[in-house]
N, C-alpha and C positions, 0 to 999 in steps of 0.2 A: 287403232292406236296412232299419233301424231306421230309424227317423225321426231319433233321437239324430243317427246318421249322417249322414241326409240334410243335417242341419241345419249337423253340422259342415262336413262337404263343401262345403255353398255359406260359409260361414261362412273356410273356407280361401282358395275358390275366389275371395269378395268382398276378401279380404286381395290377394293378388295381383294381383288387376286393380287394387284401387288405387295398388299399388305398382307396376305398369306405366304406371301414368298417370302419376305421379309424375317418372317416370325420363323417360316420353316427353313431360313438359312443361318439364324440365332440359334433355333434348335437345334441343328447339325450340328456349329461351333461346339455348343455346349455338350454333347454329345459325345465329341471325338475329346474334346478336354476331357470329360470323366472318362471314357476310356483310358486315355493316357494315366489321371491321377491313378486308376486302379490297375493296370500296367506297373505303373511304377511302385506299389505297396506292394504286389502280388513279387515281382523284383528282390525286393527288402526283403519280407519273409521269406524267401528263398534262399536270400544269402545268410540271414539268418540259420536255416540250415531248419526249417520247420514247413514243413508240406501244407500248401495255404489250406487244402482240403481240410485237414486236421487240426483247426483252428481251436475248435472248440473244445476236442480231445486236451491240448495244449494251456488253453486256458485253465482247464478244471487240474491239470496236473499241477500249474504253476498256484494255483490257490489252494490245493492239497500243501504243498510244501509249503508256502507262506504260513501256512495256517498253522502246521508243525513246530515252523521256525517261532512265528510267535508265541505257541505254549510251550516250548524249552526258553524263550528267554523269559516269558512270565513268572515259568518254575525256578530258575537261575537267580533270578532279581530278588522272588521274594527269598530264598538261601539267604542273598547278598544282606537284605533288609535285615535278616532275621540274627547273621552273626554281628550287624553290625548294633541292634539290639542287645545281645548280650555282651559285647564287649563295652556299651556306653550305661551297663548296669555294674560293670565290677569296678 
């Protein structure tokens, strides 16, 4: 092999590694940010006063209740519909 070549060789080869550092000091950044953003949620549901663990325990609770909440005001409403039906019949 030529030396021309050797030289380019490392000359390609020095390109690429700095472009892999490049990328793997992008990815670190990005990294230690998601970290942080998921720090700082796990935070909030804590002070929330809800065990991040138990998220999904929490979910299905809050959508048990939702779900109750809107069949008592569906039954409520139609009550409502229904006396104000007969009041716009007399």
């Amino acid at each position: 092999m030529a030396s021309e070549q050797i030289k380019q060789r490392i000359e390609d080869l020095a390109k690429r590694y700095k472009t892999v550092n490049q990328k793997k000091a992008e990815s670190e950044g990005q990294l230690k940010a998601k970290r942080k953003e998921l720090q700082d949620l796990v935070t909030q549901i804590k002070a929330m006063g809800i065990d991040p663990k138990d998220l999904k325990k929490e979910r299905d609770r809050l959508e048990t209740e939702l779900l109750e909440l809107l069949t008592t005001f569906e039954r409520e409403l139609g009550e409502v519909e229904a006396a104000f039906e007969a009041f716009e019949k007399k």
